[in-house]
C-alpha positions as CSV (number, residue, x, y, z in Angstrom):
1,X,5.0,-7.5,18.3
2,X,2.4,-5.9,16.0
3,X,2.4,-6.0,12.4
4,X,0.8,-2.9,10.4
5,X,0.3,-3.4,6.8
6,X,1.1,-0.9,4.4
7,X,-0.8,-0.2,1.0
8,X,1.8,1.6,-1.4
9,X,1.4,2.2,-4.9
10,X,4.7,4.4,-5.8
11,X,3.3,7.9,-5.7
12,X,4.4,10.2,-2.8
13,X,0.7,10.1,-1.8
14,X,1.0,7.0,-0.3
15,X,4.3,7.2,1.0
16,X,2.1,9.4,3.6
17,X,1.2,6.1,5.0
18,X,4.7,5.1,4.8
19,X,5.0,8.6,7.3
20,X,2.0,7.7,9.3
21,X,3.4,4.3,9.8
22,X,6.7,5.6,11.2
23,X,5.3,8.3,13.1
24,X,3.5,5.0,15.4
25,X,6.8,3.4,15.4
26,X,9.1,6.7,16.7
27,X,6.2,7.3,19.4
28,X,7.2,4.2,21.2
29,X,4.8,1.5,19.1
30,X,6.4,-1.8,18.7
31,X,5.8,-3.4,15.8
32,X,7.1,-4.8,11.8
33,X,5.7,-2.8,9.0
34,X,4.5,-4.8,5.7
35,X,4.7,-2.9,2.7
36,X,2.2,-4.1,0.6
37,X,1.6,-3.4,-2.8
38,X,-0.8,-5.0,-5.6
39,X,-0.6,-5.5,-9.5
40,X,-3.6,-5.0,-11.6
41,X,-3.9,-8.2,-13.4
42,X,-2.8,-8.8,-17.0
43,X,-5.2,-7.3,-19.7
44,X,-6.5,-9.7,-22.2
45,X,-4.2,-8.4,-24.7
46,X,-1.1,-8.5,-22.9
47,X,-2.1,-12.2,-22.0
48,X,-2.8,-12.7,-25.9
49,X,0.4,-11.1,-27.2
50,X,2.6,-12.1,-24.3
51,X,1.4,-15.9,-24.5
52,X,3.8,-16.5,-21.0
53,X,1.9,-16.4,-17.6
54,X,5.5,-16.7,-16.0
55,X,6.7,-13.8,-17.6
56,X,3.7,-11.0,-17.3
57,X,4.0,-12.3,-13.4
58,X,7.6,-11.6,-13.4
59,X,7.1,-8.2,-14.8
60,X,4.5,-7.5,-12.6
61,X,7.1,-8.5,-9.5
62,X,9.3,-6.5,-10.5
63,X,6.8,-3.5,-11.2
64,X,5.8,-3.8,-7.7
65,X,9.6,-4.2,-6.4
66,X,10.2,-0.8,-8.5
67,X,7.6,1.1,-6.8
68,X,7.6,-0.4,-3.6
69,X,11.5,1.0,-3.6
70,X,10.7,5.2,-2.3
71,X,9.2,3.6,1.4
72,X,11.6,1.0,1.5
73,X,14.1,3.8,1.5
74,X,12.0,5.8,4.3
75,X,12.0,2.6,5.9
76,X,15.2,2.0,5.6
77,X,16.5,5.4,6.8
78,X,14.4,5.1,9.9
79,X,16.1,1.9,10.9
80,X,12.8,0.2,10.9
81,X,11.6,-3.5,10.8
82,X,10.2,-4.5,7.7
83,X,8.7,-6.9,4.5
84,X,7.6,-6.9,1.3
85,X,4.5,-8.4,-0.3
86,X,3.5,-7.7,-3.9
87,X,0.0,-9.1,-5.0
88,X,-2.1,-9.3,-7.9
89,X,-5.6,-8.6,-8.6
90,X,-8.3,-6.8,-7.3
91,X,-6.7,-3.7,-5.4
92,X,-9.2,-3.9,-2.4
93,X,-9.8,-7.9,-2.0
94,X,-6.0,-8.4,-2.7
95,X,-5.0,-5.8,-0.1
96,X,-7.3,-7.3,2.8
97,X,-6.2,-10.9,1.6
98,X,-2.6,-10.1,2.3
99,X,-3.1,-8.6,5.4
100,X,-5.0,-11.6,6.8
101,X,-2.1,-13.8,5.4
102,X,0.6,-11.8,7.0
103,X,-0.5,-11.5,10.4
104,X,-1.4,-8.0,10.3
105,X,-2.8,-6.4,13.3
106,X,-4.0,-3.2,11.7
107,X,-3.8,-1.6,8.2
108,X,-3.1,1.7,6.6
109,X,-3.9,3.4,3.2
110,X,-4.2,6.3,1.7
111,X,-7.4,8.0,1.0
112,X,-6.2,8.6,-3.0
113,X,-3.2,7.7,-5.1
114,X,-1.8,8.7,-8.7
115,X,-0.8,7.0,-11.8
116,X,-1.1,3.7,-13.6
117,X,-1.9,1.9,-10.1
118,X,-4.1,4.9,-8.6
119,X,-6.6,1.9,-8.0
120,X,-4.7,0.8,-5.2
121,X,-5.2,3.6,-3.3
122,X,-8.2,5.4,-4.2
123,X,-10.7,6.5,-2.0
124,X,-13.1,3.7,-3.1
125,X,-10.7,0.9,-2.6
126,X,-9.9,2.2,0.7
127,X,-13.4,2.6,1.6
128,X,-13.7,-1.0,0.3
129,X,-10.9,-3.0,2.7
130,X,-12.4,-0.5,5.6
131,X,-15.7,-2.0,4.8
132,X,-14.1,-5.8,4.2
133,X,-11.0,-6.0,6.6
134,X,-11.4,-8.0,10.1
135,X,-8.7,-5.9,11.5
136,X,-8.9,-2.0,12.2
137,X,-7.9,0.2,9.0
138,X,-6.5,3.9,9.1
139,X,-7.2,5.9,6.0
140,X,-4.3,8.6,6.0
141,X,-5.3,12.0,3.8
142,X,-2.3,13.7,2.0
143,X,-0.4,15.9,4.6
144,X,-1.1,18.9,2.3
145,X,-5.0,18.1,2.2
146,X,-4.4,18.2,6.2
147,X,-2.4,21.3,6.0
148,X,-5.2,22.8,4.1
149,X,-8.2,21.3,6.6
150,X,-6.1,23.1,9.6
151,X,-5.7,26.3,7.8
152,X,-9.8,26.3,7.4
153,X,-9.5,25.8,3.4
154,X,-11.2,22.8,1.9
């Protein structure tokens, strides 16, 4: 069975991978769907005023378990086959490291993201595991940036 990994970052952006992901799956693909999802690492201050590795790490699990929870759901709902990995570091490198660790057969990001995490996701990073990934990667635009491409708008 196939193995797609999943870059998520919490916003609904990139819960339009989540979509594209499922879409594969309810047109007959057969595969397990890693949602993947990476930490920025701890700031020099929070390392200095935290003084506990173990605990920044813990927050940043459960950060990622936090925002990883909207395409669980979708996941979830759909009855699909999946796991979780939540890494930490460099949003490209990381993402491409944890798809070669967990098998994956292909991955799929979105082209931007939002928020504290945006890194994740944006269209640099993405260009970034295209450019550094040994297994094909699907950059998925927002479904409204799509809407607007059919309707002839940019």
């Amino acid at each position: 069975m196939l193995k797609i990994l999943v870059a998520v970052d919490g916003s609904e952006l990139s819960l339009d991978g989540v979509q594209h992901a499922l879409h594969l799956l309810q047109q007959g693909l057969r595969a397990t769907v890693v949602l993947a999802h990476v930490q920025e690492a701890a700031s020099l201050y929070e390392l200095v005023t935290s003084r506990d590795p173990d605990l920044i790490a813990a927050a940043s699990v459960e950060a990622g378990e936090h925002l990883l929870a909207p395409a669980r759901a979708l996941l979830e709902a759909a009855g699909a086959q999946y796991e979780t990995d939540i890494g930490l570091g460099d949003p490209a490198h990381t993402l491409v490291d944890m798809a070669e660790r967990n098998g994956a057969d292909m991955v799929i990001i979105g082209a931007k993201g939002h928020g504290a995490l945006s890194s994740a996701l944006l269209g640099s990073v993405s260009q970034e595991v295209a450019r550094a990934s040994t297994v094909p990667v699907t950059i998925v635009k927002h479904a409204q940036e799509l809407d607007g491409d059919m309707d002839g708008e940019d």
